[in-house]
DSSP file (Angstrom, degrees, kcal/mol; ACC not computed):
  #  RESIDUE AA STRUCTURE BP1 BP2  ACC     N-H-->O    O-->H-N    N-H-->O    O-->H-N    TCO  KAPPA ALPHA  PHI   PSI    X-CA   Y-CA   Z-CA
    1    1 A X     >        0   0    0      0, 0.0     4,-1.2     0, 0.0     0, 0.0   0.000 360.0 360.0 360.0 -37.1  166.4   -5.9  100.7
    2    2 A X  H  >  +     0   0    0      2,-0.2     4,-1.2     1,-0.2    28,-0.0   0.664 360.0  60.7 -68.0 -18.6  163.4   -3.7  101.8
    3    3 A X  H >> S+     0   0    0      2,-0.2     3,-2.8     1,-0.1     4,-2.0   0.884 107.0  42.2 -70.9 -91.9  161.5   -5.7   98.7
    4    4 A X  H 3> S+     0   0    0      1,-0.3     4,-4.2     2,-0.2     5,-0.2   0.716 104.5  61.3 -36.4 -34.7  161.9   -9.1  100.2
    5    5 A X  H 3X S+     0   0    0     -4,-1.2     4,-2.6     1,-0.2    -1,-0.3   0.909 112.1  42.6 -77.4 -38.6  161.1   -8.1  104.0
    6    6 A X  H <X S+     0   0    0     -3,-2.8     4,-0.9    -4,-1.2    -1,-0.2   0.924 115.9  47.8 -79.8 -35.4  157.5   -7.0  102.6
    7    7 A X  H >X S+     0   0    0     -4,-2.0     4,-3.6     2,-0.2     3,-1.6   0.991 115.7  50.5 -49.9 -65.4  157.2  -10.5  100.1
    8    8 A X  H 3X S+     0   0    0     -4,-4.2     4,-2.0     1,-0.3    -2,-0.2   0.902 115.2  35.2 -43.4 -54.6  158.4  -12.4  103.4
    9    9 A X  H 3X S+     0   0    0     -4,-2.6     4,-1.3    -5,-0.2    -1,-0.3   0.677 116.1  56.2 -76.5 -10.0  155.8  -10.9  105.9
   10   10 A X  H <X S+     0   0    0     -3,-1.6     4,-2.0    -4,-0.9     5,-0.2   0.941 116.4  44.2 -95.9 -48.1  152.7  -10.9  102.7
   11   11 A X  H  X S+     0   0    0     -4,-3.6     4,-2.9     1,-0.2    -2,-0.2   0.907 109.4  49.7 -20.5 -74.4  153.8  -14.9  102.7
   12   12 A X  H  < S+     0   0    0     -4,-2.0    -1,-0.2    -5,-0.3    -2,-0.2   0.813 114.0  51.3 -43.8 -52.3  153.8  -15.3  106.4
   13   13 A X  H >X S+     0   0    0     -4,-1.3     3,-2.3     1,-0.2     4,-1.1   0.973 113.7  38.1 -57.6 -79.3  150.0  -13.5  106.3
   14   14 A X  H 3X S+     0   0    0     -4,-2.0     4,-2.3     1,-0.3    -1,-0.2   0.794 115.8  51.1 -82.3 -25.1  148.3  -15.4  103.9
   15   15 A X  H 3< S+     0   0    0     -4,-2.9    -1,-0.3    -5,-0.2    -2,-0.2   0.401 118.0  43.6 -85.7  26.3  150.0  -19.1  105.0
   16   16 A X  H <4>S+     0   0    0     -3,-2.3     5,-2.6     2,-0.1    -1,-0.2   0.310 112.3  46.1-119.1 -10.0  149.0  -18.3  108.6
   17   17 A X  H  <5S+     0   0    0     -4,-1.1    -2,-0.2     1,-0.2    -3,-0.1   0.771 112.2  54.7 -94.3 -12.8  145.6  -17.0  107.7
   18   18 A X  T  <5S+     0   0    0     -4,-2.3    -1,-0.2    -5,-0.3    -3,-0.2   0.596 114.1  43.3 -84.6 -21.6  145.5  -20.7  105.1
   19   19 A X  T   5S-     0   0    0      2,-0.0    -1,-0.2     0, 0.0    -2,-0.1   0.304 123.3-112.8-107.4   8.3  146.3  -23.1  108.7
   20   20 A X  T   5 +     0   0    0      1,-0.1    -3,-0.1     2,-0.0    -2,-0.1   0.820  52.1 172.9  78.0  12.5  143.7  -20.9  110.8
   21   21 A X      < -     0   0    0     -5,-2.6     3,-0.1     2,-0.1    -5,-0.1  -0.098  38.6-142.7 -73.6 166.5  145.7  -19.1  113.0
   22   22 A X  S    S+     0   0    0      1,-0.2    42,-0.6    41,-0.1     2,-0.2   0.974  79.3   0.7-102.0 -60.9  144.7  -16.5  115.2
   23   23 A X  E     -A   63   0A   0     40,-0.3     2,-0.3    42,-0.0    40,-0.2  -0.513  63.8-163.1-143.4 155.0  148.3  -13.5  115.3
   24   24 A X  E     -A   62   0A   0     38,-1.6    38,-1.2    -2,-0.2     2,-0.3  -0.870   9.4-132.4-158.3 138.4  151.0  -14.1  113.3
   25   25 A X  E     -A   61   0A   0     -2,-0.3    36,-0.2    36,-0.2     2,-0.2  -0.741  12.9-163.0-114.1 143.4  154.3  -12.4  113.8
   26   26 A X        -     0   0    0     34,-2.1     2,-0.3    -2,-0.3     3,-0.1  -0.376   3.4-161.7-118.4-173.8  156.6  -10.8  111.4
   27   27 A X        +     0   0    0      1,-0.4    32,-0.2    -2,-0.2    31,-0.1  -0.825  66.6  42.9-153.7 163.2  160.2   -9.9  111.9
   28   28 A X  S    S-     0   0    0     30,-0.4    -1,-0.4    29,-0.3     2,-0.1   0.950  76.7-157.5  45.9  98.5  162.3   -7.5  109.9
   29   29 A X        -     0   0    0     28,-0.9     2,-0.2    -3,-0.1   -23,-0.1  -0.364  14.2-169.6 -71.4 152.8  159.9   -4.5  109.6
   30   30 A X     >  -     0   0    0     -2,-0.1     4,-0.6   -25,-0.1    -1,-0.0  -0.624  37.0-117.3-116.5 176.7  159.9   -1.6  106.8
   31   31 A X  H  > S+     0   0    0     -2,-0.2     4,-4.6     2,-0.1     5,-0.2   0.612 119.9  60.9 -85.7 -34.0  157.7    1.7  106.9
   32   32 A X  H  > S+     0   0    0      2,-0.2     4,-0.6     1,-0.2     5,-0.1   0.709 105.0  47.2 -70.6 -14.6  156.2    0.2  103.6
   33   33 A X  H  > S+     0   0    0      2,-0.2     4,-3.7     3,-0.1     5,-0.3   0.956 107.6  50.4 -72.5 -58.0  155.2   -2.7  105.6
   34   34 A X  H  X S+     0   0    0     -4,-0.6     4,-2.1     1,-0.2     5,-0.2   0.864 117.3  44.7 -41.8 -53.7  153.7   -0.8  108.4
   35   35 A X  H  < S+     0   0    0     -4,-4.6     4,-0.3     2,-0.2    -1,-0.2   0.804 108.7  54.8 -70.5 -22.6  151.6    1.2  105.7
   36   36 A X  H >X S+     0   0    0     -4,-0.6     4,-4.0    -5,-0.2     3,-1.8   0.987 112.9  42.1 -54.9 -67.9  150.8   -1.5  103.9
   37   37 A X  H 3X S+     0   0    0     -4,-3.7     4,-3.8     1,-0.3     5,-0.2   0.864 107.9  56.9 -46.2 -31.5  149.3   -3.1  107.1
   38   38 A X  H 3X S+     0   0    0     -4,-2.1     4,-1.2    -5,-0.3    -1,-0.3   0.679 105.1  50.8 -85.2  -1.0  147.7   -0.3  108.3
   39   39 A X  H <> S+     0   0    0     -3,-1.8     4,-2.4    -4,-0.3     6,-0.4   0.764 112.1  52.0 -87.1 -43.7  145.6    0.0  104.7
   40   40 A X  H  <>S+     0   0    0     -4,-4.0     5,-2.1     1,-0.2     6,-0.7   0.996 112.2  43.3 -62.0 -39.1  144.6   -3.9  105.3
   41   41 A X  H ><5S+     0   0    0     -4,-3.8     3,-0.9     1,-0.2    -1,-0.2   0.945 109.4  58.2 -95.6 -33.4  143.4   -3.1  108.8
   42   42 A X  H 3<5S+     0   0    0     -4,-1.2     2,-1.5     1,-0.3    -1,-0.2   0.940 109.5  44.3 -12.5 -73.1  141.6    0.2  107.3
   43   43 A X  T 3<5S-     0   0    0     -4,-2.4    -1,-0.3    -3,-0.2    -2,-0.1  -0.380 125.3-102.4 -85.9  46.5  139.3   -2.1  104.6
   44   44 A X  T < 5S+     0   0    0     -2,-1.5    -3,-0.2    -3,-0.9    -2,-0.1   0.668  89.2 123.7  73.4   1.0  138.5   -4.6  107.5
   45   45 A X  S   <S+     0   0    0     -5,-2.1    20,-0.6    -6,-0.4    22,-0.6   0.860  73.7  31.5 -98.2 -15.9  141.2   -7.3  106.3
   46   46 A X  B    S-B   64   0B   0     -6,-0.7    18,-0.2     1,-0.2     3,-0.1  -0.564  72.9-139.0-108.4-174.3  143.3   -7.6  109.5
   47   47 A X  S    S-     0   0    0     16,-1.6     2,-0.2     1,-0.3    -1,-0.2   0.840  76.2 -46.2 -95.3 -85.2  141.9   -7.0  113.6
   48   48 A X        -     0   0    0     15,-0.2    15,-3.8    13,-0.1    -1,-0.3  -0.887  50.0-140.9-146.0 135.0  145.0   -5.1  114.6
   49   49 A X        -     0   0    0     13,-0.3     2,-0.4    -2,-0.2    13,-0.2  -0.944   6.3-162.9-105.4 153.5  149.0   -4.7  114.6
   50   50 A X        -     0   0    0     11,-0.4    11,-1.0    -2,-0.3     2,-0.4  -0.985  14.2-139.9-128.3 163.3  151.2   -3.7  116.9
   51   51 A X  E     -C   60   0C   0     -2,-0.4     2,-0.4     9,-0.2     3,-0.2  -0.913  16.0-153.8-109.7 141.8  154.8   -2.7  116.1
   52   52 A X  E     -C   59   0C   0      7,-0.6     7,-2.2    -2,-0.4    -2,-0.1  -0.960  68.7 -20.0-126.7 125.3  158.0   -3.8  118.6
   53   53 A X  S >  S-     0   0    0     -2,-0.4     3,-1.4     5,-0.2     5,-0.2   0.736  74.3-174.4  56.1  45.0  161.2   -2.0  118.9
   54   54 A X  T 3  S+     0   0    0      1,-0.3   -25,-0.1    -3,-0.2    -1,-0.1   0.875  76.4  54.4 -34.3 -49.2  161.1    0.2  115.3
   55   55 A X  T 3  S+     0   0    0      2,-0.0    -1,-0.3     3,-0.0     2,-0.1   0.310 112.8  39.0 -94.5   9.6  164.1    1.7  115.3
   56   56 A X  S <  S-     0   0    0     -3,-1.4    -4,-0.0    -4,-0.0     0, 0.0  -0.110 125.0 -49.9-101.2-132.7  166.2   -1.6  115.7
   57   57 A X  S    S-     0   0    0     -2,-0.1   -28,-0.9     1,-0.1   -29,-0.3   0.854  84.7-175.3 -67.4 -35.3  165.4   -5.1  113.9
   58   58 A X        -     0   0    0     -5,-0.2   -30,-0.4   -30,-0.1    -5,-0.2  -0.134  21.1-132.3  97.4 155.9  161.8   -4.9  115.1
   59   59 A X  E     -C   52   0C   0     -7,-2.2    -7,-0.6   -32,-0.2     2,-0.3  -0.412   5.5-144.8-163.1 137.5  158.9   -7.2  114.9
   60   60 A X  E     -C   51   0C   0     -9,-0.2   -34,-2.1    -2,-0.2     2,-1.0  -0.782   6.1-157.3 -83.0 101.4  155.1   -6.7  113.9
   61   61 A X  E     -A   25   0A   0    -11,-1.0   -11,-0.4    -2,-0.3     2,-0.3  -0.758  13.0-166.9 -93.7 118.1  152.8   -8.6  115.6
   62   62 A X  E     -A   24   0A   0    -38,-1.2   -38,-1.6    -2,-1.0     2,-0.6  -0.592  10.8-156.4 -64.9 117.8  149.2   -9.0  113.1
   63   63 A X  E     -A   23   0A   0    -15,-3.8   -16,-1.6    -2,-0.3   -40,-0.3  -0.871  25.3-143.2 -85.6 110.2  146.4  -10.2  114.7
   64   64 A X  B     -B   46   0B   0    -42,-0.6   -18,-0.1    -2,-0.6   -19,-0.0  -0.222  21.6-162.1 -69.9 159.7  144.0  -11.9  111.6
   65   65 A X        -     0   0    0    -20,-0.6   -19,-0.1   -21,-0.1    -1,-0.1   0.656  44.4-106.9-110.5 -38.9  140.8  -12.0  111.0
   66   66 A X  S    S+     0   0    0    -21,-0.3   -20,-0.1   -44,-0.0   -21,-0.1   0.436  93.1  97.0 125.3  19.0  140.3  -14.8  108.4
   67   67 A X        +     0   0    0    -22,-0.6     2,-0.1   -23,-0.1   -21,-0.1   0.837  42.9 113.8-103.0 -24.8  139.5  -12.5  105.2
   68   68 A X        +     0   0    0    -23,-0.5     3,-0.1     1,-0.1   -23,-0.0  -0.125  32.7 166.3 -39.2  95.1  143.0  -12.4  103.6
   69   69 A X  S    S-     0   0    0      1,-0.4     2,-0.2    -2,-0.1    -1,-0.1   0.878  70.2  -3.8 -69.0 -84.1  142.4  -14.6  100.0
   70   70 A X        -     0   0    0      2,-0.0    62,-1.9   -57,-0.0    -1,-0.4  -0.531  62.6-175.0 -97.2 151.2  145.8  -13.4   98.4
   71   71 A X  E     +D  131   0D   0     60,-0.3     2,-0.3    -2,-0.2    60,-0.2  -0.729  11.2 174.5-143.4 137.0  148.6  -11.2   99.3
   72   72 A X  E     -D  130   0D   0     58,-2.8    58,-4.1    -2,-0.2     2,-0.3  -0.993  23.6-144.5-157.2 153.6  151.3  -10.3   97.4
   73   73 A X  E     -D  129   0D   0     -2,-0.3     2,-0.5    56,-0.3    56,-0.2  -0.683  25.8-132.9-102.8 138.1  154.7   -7.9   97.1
   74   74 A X    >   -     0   0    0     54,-3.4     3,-2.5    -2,-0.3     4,-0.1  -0.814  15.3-163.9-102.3  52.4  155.7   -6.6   94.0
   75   75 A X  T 3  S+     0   0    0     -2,-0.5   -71,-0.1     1,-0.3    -1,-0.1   0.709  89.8  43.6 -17.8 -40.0  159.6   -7.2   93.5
   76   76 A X  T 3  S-     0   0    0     52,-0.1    -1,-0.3   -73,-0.1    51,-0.1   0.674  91.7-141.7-101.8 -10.0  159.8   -4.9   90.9
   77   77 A X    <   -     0   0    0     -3,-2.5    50,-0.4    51,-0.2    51,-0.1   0.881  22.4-152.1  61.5  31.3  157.9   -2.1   92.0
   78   78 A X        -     0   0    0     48,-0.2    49,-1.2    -4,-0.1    -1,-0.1   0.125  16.8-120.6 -51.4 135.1  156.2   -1.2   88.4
   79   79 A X        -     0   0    0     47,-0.2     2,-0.4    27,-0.0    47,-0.2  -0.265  31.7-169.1 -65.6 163.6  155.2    2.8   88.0
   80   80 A X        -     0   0    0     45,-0.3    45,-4.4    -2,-0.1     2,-0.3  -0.919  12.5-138.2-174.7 140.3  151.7    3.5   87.4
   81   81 A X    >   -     0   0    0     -2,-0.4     3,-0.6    43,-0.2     4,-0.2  -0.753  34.9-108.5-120.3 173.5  149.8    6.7   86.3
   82   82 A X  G >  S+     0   0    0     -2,-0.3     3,-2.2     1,-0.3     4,-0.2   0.884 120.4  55.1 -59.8 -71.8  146.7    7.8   87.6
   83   83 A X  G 3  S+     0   0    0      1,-0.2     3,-0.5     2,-0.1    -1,-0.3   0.659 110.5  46.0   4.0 -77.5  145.0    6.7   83.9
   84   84 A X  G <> S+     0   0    0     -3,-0.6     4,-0.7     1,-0.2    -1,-0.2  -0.026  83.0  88.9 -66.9   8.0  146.3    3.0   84.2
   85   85 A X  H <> S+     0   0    0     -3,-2.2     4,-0.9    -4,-0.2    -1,-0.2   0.782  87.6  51.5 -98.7 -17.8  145.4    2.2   87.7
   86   86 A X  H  > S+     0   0    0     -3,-0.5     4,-1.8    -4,-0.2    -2,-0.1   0.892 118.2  40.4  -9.4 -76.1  141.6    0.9   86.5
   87   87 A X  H  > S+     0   0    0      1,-0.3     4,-1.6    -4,-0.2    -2,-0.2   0.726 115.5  50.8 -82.8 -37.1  143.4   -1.4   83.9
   88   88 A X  H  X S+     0   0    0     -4,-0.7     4,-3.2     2,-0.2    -1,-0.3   0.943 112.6  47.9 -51.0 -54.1  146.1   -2.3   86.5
   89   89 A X  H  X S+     0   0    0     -4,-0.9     4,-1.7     1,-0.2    -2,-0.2   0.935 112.0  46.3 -69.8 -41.7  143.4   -3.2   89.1
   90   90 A X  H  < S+     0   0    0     -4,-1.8    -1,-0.2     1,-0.2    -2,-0.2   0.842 115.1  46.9 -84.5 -24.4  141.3   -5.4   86.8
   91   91 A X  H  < S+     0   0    0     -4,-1.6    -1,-0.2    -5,-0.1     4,-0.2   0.949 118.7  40.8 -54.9 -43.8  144.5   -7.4   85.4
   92   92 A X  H  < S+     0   0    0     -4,-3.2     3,-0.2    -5,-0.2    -3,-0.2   0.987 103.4  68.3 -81.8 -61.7  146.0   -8.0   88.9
   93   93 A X  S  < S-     0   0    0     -4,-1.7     9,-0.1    -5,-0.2     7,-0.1  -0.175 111.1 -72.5 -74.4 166.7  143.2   -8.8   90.9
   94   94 A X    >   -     0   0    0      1,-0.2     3,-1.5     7,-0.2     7,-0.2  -0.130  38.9-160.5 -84.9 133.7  141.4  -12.1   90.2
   95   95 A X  T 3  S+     0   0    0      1,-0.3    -1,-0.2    -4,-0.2    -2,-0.1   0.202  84.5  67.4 -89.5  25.1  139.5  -11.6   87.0
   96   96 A X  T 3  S+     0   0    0      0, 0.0     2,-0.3     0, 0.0    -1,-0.3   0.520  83.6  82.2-115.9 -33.4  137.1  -14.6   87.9
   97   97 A X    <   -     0   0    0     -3,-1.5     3,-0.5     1,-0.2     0, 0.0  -0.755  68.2-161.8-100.6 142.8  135.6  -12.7   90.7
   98   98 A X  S    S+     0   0    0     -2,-0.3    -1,-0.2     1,-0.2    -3,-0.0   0.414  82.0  56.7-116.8  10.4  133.2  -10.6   89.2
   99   99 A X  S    S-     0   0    0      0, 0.0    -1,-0.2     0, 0.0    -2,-0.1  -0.020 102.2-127.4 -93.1  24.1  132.7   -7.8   92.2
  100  100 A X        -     0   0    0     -3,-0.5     2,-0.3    -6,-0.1    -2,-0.1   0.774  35.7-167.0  48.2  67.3  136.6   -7.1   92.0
  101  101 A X        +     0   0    0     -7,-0.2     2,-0.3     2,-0.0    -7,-0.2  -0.540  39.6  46.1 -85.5 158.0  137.5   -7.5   95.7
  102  102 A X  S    S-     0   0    0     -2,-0.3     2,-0.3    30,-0.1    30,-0.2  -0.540  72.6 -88.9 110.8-167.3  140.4   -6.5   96.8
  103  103 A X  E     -E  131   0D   0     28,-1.2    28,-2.0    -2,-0.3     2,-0.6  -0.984  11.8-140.8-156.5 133.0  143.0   -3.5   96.8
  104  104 A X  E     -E  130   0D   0     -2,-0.3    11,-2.4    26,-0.2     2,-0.3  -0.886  26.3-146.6 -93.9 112.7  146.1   -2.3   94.7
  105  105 A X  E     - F   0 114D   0     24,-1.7    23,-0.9    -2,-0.6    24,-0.5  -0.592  23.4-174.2 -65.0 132.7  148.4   -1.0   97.4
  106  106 A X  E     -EF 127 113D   0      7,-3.4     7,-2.0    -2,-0.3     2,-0.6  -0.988  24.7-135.3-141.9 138.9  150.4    2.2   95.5
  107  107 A X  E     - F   0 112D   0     19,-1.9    19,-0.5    -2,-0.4     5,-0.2  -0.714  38.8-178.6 -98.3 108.5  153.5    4.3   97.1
  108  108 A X        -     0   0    0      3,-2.0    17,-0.1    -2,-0.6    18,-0.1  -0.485  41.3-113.6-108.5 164.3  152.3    7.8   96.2
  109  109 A X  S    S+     0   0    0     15,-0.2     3,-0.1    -2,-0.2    -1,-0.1   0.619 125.8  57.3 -37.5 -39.3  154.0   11.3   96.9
  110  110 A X  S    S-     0   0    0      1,-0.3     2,-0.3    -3,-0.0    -1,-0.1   0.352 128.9 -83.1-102.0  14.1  151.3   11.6   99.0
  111  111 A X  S    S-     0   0    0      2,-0.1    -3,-2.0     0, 0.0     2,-0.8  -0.692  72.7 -38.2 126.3-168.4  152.1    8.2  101.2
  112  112 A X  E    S-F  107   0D   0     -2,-0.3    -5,-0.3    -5,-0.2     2,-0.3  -0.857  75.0-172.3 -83.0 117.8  151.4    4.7  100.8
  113  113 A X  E     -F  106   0D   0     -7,-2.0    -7,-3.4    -2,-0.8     2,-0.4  -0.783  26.7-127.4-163.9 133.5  147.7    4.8   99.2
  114  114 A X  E >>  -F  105   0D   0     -2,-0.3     4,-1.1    -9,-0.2     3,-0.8  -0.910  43.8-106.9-101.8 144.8  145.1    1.9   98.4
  115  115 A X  H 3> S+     0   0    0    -11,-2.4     4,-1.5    -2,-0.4   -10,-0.1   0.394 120.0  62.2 -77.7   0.8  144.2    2.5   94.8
  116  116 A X  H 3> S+     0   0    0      2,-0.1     4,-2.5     3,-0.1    -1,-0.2   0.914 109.1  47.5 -62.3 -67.7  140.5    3.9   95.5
  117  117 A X  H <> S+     0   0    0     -3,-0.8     4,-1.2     2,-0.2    -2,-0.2   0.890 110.2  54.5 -44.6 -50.5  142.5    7.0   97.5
  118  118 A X  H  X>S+     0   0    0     -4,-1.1     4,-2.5     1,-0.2     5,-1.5   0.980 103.8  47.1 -54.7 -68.0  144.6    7.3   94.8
  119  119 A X  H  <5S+     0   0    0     -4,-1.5    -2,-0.2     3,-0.2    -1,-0.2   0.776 114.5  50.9 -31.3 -43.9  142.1    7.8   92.0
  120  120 A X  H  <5S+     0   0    0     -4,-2.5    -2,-0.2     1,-0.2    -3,-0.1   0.910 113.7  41.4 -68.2 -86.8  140.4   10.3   94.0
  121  121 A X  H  <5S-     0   0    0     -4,-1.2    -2,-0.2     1,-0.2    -1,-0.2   0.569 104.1-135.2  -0.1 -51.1  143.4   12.1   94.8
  122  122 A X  T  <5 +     0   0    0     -4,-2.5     2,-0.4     1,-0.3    -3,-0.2   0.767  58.3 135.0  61.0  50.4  144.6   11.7   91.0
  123  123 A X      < -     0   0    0     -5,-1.5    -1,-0.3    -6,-0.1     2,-0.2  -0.952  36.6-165.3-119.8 140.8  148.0   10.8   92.1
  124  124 A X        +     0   0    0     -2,-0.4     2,-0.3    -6,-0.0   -15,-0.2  -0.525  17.8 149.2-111.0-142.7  150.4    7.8   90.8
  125  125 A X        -     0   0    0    -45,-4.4   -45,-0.3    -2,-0.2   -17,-0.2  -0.992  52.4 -42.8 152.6-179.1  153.3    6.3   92.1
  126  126 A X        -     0   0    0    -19,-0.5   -19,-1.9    -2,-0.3     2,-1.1  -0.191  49.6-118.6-103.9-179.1  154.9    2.9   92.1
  127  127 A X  E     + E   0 106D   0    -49,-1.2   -21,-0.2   -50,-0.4   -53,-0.1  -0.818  37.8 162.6-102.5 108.0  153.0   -0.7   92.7
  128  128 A X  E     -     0   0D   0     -2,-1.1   -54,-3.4   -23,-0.9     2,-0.2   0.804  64.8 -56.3 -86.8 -38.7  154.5   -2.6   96.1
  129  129 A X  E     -D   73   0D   0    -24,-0.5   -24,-1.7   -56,-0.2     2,-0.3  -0.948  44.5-121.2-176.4-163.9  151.6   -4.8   96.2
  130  130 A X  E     -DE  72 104D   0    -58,-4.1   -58,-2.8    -2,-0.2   -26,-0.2  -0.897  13.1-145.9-171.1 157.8  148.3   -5.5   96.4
  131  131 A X  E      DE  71 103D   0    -28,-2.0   -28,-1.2    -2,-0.3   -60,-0.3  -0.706 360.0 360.0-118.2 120.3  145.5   -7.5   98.9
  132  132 A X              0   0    0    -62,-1.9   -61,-0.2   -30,-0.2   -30,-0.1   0.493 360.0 360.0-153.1 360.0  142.2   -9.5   98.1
């Protein structure tokens, strides 16, 4: 279930940031959501979130910014090792753009990690999703 709740809110982001909206509001929260968000608002791709009520059902409000191309959740959660995150990055993200924008979100030992942090680190871990 914790899969879907991060597909649902990556949805919600990009078709609110595609009509021009200003906030958009999530419901049903994760911690992998939360880290997720808080790596887009790191690299500039959100304004702010705030989180409501954690420790019951919850809800996330995002404010956007308008930079969100893609976002997308990762059902399956594929492993990846430190090696393969280069060759990961340049399949996933769109191989048409030729400065690579974007970020491979990766679920580390060492936390929820955008796939620059990781490489430095030299840590892998599993794929949730990734940003552009």
């Amino acid at each position: 279930m914790g899969r879907r709740i991060l597909n649902d809110a990556s949805r919600a982001i990009v078709n609110a940031e595609r009509r021009g909206k200003a906030t958009v509001e999530l419901q049903l929260i994760s911690t992998v959501m939360s880290s997720f968000l808080r790596i887009m608002k790191d690299r500039g791709y959100i304004k702010n979130f705030h989180v409501y009520d954690p420790h019951r059902v919850g809800r996330i409000t995002v404010e956007l910014q308008g930079r969100v191309n893609d976002c997308r959740a990762l059902t399956y959660r594929q492993d990846i090792k430190t090696r393969d995150i280069e060759d990961y990055k340049l399949r996933t993200l769109s191989t048409h753009q030729l400065l690579q924008w974007g970020y491979v979100v990766i679920s580390t030992p060492d936390g929820v990690l955008d796939h620059e942090v990781a490489l430095r680190r030299n840590v892998g871990g599993q794929v949730p999703g990734y940003f552009h």
